[in-house]
C-alpha angles and dihedrals in degrees: 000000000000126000108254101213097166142333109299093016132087133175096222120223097257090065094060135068115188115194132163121226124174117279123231135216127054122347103101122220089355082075102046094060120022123058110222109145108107121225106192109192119190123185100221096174084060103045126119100182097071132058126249096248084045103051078046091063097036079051094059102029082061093061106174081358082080119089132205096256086056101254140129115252115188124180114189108178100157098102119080086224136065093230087049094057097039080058096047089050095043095052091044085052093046094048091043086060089046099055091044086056089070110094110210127256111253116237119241107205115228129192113240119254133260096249091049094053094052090042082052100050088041091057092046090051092044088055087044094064092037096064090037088062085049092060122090109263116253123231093245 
C-alpha cells in the first residue's frame, strides 16, 4: 500500500522497507520479547516519485536521519504496539516529505530606512559617551 503524502503524490511501496527491532528503555518483560519499535527506511537517492530540488530539501530537512547510502531512516518506538509505531513512522515520514515539498520564499533585499539608520548612529553615540565616562580621566 503506497504512502499518501498529499493530494496528487504517493511514496510507492518499492521506496520503503519496514522492519521491527526490539525497543529499549522501561517496559519490562514486553521489551524483552516483542519488537515493536518501527524503523521506516525510505531510499530517497533512488526514488522516482519526488523531484530533484525536493529530495534536496527532504535531504537537508533529515539531518542524522540521513544515512550513507542516501536514504530516510525513521525509528518510532513510542507506541506499546507494532501497528502504533508503523503508524507513528509512517506519518513522520509523510510530514518530512511535506515539509520538503515547500519551496522557500526568496528574500527581497531592502535598504534600511531613514529612521533606522539615525536610531542606530545614536545608539552608537550614546555607547560611545558611556565607555568614555568609564575611562580614567586625563590631566588635560
Amino acid at each position: 500500500m503506497p504512502l499518501p503524502v498529499q493530494p496528487g503524490l504517493e511514496i510507492p511501496d518499492s521506496d520503503l522497507q519496514l522492519n521491527f527491532v526490539r525497543s529499549s528503555g522501561p517496559g519490562g518483560q514486553n521489551v524483552n520479547k516483542v519488537a515493536t519499535a518501527a524503523q521506516l527506511r525510505f531510499d530517497l537517492a533512488g526514488s522516482g516519485a519526488l523531484s530533484e530540488p525536493v529530495k534536496m530539501r527532504v535531504r537537508a530537512l533529515a539531518g542524522r536521519r540521513l544515512t550513507l547510502d542516501g536514504a530516510v531512516l525513521i525509528i518510532a518506538r513510542n507506541h506499546r504496539t507494532q501497528e502504533g509505531n508503523r503508524r507513528e513512522a509512517f506519518e513522520r515520514l509523510a510530514e518530512l516529505i511535506r515539509q520538503g515539498l515547500v519551496a522557500p520564499r526568496r528574500r527581497i533585499a531592502t535598504r534600511p530606512t531613514r529612521a533606522s539608520r539615525e536610531r542606530r548612529i545614536e545608539s552608537k553615540t550614546h555607547r560611545q559617551g558611556t565607555k568614555r565616562l568609564r575611562a580614567r580621566p586625563s590631566w588635560d
